[in-house]
C-alpha positions as CSV (number, residue, x, y, z in Angstrom):
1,X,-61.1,0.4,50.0
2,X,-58.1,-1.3,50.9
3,X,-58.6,-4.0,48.1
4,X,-58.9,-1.1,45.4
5,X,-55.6,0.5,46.5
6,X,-54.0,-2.6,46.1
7,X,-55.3,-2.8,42.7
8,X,-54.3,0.4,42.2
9,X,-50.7,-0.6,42.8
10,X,-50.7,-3.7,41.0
11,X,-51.7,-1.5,38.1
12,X,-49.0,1.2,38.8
13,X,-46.7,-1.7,39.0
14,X,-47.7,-3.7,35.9
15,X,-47.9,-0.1,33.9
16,X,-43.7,0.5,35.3
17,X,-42.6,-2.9,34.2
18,X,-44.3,-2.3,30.8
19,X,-42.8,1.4,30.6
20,X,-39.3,0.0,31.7
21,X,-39.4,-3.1,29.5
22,X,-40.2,0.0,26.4
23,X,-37.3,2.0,27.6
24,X,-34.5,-1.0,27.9
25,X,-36.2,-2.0,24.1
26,X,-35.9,1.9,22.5
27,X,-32.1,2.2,24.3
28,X,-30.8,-0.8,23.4
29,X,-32.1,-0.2,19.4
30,X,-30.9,3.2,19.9
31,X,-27.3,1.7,20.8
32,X,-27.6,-0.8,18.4
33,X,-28.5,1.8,15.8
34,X,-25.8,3.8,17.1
35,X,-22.9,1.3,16.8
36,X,-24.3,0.7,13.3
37,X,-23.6,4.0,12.1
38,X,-20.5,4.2,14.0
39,X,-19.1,0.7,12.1
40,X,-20.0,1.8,8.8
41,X,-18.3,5.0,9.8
42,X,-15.0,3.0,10.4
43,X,-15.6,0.9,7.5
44,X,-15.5,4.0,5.6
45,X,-12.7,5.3,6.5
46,X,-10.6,2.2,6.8
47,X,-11.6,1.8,3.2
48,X,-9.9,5.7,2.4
49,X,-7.2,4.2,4.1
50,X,-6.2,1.1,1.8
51,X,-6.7,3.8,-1.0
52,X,-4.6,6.0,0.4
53,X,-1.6,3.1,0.9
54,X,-2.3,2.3,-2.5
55,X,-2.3,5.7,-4.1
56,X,1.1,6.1,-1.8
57,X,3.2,3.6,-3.4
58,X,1.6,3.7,-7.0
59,X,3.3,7.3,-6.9
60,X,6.3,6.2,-5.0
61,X,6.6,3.5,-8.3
62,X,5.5,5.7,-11.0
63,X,9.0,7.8,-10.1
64,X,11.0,5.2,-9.6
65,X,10.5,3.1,-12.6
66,X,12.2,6.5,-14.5
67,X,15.7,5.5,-12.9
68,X,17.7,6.1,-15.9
69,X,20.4,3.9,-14.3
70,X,17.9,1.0,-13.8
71,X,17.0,1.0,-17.5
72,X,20.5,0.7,-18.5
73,X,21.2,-2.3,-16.2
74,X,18.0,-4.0,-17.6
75,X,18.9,-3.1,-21.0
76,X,22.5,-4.8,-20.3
77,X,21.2,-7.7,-18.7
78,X,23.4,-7.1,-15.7
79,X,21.3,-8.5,-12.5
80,X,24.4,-7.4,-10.4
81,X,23.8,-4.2,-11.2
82,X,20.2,-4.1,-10.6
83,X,20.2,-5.3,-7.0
84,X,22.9,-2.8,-6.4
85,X,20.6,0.0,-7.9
86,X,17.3,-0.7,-5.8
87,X,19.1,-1.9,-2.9
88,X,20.6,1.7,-2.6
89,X,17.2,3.1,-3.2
90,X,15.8,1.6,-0.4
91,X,18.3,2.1,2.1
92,X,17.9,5.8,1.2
93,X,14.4,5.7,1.7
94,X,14.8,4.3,5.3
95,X,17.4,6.6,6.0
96,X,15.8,9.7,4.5
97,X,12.2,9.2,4.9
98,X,9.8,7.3,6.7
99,X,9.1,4.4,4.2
100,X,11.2,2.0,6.4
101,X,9.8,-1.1,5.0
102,X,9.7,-0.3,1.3
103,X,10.7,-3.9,-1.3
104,X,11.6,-3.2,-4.4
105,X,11.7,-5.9,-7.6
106,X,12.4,-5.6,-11.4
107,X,10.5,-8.1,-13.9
108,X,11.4,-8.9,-17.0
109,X,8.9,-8.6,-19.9
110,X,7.9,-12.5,-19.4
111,X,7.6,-12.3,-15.8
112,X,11.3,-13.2,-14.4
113,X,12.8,-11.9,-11.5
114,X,15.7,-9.7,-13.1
115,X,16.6,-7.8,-9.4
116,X,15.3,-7.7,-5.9
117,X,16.4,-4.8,-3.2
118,X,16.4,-7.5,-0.2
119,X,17.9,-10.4,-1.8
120,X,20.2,-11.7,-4.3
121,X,19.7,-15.3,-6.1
122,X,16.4,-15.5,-7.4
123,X,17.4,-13.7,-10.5
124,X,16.3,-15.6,-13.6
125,X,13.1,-17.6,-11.3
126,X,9.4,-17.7,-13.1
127,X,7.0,-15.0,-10.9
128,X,4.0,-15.7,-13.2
129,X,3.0,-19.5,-11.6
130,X,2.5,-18.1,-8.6
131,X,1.4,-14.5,-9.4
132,X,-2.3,-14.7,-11.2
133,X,-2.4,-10.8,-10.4
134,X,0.1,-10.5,-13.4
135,X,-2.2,-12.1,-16.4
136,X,-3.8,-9.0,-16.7
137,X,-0.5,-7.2,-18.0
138,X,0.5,-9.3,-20.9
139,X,-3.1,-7.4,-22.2
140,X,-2.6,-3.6,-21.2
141,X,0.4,-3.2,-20.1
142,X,-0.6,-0.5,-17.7
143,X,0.3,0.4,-14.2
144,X,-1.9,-1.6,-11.1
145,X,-1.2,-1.6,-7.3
146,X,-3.5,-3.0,-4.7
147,X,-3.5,-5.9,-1.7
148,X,-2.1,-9.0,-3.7
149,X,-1.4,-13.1,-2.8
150,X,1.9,-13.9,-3.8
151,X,4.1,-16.0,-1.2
152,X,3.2,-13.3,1.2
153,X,-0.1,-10.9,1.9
154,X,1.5,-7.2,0.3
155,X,0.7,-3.8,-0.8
156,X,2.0,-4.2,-4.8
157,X,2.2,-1.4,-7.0
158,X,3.4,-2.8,-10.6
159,X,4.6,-0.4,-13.3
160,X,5.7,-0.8,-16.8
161,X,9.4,0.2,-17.8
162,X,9.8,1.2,-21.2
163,X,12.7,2.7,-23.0
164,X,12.5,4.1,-26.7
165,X,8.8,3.6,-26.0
166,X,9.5,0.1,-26.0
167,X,8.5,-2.4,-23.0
168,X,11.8,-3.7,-21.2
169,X,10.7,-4.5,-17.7
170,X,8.3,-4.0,-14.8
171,X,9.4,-2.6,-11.6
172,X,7.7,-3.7,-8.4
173,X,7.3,-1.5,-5.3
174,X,6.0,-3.4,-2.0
175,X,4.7,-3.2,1.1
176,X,4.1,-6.3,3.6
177,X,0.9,-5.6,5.8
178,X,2.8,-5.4,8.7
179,X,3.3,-1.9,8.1
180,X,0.0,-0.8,7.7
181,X,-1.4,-2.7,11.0
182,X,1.5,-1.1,12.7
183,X,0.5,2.7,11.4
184,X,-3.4,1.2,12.7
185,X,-2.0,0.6,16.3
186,X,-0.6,3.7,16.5
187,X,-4.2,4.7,16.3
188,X,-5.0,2.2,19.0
189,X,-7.0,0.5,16.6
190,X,-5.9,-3.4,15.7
191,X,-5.9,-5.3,12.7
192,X,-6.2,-9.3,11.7
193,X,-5.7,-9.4,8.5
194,X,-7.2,-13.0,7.7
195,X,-6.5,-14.8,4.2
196,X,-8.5,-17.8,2.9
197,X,-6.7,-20.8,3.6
198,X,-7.6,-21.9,-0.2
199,X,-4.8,-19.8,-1.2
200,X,-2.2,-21.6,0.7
201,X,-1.8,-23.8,-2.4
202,X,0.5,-20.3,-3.8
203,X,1.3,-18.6,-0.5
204,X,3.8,-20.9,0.6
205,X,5.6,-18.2,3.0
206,X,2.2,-18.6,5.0
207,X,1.7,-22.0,5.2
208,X,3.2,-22.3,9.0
209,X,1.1,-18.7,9.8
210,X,-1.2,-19.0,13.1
211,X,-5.1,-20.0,12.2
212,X,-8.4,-17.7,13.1
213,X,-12.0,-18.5,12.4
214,X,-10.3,-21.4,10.0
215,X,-8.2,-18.2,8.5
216,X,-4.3,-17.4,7.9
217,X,-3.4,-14.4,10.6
218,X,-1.6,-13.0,7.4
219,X,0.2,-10.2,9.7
220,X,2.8,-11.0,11.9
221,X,2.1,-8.3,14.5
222,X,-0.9,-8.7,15.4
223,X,-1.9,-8.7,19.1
224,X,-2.0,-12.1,20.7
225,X,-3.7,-10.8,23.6
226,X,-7.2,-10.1,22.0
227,X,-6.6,-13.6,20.8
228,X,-9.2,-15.2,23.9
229,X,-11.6,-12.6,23.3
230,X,-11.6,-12.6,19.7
231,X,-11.9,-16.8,19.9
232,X,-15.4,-16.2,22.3
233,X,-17.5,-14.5,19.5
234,X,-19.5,-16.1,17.3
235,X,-17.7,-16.0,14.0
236,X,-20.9,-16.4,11.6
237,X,-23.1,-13.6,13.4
238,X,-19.9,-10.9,12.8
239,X,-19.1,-12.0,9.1
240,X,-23.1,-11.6,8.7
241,X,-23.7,-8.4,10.4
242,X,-20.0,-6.7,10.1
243,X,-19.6,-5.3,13.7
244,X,-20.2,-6.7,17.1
245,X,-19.9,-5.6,20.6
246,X,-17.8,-7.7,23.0
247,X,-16.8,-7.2,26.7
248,X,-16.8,-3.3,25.9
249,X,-14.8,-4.1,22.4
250,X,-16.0,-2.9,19.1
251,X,-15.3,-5.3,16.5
252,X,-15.4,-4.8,12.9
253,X,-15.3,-7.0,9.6
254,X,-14.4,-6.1,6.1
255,X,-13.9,-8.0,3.2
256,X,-10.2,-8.3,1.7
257,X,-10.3,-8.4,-2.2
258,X,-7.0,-7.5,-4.1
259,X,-6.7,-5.2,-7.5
260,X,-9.4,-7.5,-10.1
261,X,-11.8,-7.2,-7.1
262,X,-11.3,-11.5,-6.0
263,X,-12.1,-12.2,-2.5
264,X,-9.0,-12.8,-0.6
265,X,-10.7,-13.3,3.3
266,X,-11.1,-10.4,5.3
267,X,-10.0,-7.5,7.7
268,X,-10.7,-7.7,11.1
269,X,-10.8,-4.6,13.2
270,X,-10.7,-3.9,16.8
271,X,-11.2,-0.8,18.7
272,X,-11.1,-0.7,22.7
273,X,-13.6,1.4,24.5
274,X,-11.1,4.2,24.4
275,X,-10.0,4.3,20.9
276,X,-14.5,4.3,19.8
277,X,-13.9,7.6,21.9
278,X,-10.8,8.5,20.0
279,X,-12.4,7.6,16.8
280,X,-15.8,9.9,17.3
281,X,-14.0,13.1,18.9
282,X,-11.9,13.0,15.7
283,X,-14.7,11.9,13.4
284,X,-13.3,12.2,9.4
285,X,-9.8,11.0,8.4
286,X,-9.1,9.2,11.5
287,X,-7.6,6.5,10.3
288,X,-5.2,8.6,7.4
289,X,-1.1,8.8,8.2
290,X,1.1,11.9,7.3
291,X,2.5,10.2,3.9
292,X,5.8,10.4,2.3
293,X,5.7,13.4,-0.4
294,X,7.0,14.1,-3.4
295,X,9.8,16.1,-2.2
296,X,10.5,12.6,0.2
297,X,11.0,10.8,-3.3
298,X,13.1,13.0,-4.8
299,X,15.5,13.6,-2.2
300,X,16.0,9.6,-1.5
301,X,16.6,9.4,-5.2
302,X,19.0,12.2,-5.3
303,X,20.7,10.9,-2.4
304,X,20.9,7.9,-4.4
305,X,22.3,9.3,-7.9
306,X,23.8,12.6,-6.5
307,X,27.4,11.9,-8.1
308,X,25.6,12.6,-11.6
309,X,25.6,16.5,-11.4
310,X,22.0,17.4,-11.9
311,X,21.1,15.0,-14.1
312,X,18.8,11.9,-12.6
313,X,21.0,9.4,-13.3
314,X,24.3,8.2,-15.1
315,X,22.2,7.3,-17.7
316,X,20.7,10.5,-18.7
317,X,24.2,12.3,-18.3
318,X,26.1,9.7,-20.2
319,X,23.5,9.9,-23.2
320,X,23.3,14.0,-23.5
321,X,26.7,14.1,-23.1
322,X,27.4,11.4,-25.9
323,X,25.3,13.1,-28.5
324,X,27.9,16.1,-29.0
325,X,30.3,13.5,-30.0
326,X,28.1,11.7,-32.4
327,X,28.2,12.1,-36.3
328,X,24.8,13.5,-37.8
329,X,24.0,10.7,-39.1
330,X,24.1,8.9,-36.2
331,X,22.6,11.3,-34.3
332,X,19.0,10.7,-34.7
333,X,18.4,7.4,-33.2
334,X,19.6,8.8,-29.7
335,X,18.3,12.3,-30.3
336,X,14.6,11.2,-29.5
337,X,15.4,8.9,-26.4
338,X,17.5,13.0,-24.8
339,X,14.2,14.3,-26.0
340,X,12.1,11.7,-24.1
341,X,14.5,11.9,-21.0
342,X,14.6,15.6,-21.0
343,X,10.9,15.8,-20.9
344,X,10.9,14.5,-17.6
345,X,13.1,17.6,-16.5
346,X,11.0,20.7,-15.3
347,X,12.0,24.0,-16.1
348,X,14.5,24.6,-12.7
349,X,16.4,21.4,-13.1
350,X,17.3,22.0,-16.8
351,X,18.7,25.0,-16.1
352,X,21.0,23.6,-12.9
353,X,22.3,21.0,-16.2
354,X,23.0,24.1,-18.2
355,X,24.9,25.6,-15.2
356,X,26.7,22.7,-14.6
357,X,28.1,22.0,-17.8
358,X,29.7,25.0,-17.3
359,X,29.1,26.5,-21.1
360,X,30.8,29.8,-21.0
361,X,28.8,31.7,-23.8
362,X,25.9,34.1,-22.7
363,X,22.7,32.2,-22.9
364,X,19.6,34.6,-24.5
365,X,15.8,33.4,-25.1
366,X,13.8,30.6,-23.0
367,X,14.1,27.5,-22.1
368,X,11.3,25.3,-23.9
């Protein structure tokens, strides 16, 4: 009797480990399961989020590269006069908005710096040896933004400048990465933004940048103290899988490619036990930032050009306003660049320039 009990219990205790050993095996491919979805979930959205910076500063461009005054400086070749222009632009934008970090550059037609915001003596230096995301231009001439390799890892929005319909210049608006990894910590989420060291060879500005998993820490702020942590993974199992679990840290891996879809390195993302909480309470749009909005954009610029009246610029004021002094005959060349200038106008504003060119007669009809 006393043998079968204890065969009884070796039984029961055999049948346990088996049912434990089943358990542990379903949880921990439940969890593993779990942190799957959840890293294809961040992936996701951190991908909406690059679009989003993109989309940002591709509008931001798109209104800037209308600056009346810019075309006229380009037109008269006066650099001076160009750095003075974006330079002003900027410091409104930090003073009246939250784009704090905002570059802006002019190229001429062949790819020369004509005007920088931040610095002064580059004008007249060759961009294309260095800038392979610009080949694609001399084709289509249309407007591209994106993460792109220059001297420095950046958010570039590039868009066309034409005047009389004719190409005079590209205007460059950009963003280091910096900012964006600082808008991520906010989050409490932190990013290594990792380049291929291949690209060194053009990204000279990077050459003295700090190395992980044999790739350039392209941002500056990054947090140094994840850096042991980080260092004690195995490099090859996250790049293969995309997300790992480490000493309660999520960590995440996403490809880097720029505009033409070339593989720059990668994005490396890394969430503390508190922020994976943050993340799934909040679920969508997690990782979007209040942007800058239209009306941000047009009050830097006014702020910028408000000594022209209601007009946009000098440029646009100075040209309707010349064209009442012109002979017919030599009214018709200017008469379709007022045309093309005014139809960037809406309804309100043309009405403000109607007001404050004083005209004394009494105004009938509509204003087409």
């Amino acid at each position: 009797m006393k043998r079968y009990i204890k065969w009884i219990w070796i039984v029961s205790f055999v049948l346990l480990l088996i049912f434990l050993s089943f358990s542990l095996f379903f949880f921990h491919r439940a969890q593993s399961t779990h942190i799957a979805k959840l890293s294809d979930d961040i992936i996701h959205e951190f991908r909406m989020a690059l679009s989003h910076e993109s989309e940002q500063l591709l509008s931001l461009s798109l209104a800037l590269a209308e600056n009346g005054e810019l075309k006229e400086a380009l037109r008269n070749e006066d650099d001076a006069q160009g750095h003075k222009i974006l330079s002003n632009i900027t410091q409104n934008f930090k003073k009246y908005t939250s784009v704090t970090s905002l570059r802006l550059q002019v190229l001429t037609p062949d790819f020369f710096i004509f005007a920088r915001s931040w610095n002064q003596g580059f004008e007249g230096m060759p961009i294309w040896w260095f800038r392979d995301d610009l080949e694609k231009l001399t084709h289509n001439k249309q407007p591209k933004v994106g993460m792109e390799m220059g001297r420095l890892l950046t958010f570039k929005s590039t868009i066309p400048i034409k005047a009389h319909k004719k190409l005079i210049g590209y205007l460059e608006a950009i963003e280091l990465i910096d900012k964006f990894s600082a808008k991520l910590r906010l989050k409490g989420i932190d990013l290594f933004a990792l380049m291929d060291e291949k690209h060194l060879e053009k990204a000279t500005l990077m050459r003295n940048f700090p190395r992980l998993f044999t790739k350039v820490i392209a941002n500056q702020n990054y947090n140094m103290a994840l850096l042991k942590d980080i260092q004690s993974i195995d490099p090859t199992k996250l790049f293969e899988k995309q997300f790992m679990m480490h000493e309660k840290k999520l960590f995440v891996w996403e490809e880097m490619r720029n505009g033409e879809g070339d593989l720059l390195g990668g994005y490396l993302l890394v969430l503390s036990e508190e922020s994976i909480k943050n993340f799934q309470s909040q679920s969508k749009n997690f990782f979007l930032f209040s942007p800058f909005s239209s009306i941000d954009i047009k009050q830097a610029i006014k702020q910028q050009e408000r000594n022209y009246g209601s007009f946009k610029s000098g440029y646009d004021r100075d040209l309707i306003g010349l064209l009442s002094r012109l002979r017919e005959e030599d009214k018709k060349e200017f008469e379709a660049e007022a045309r093309e200038v005014l139809n960037l106008y809406d309804k309100s504003e043309l009405i403000d320039i109607i007001l404050d060119n004083s005209y004394r007669e009494k105004k009938r009809g509509v204003i087409k």
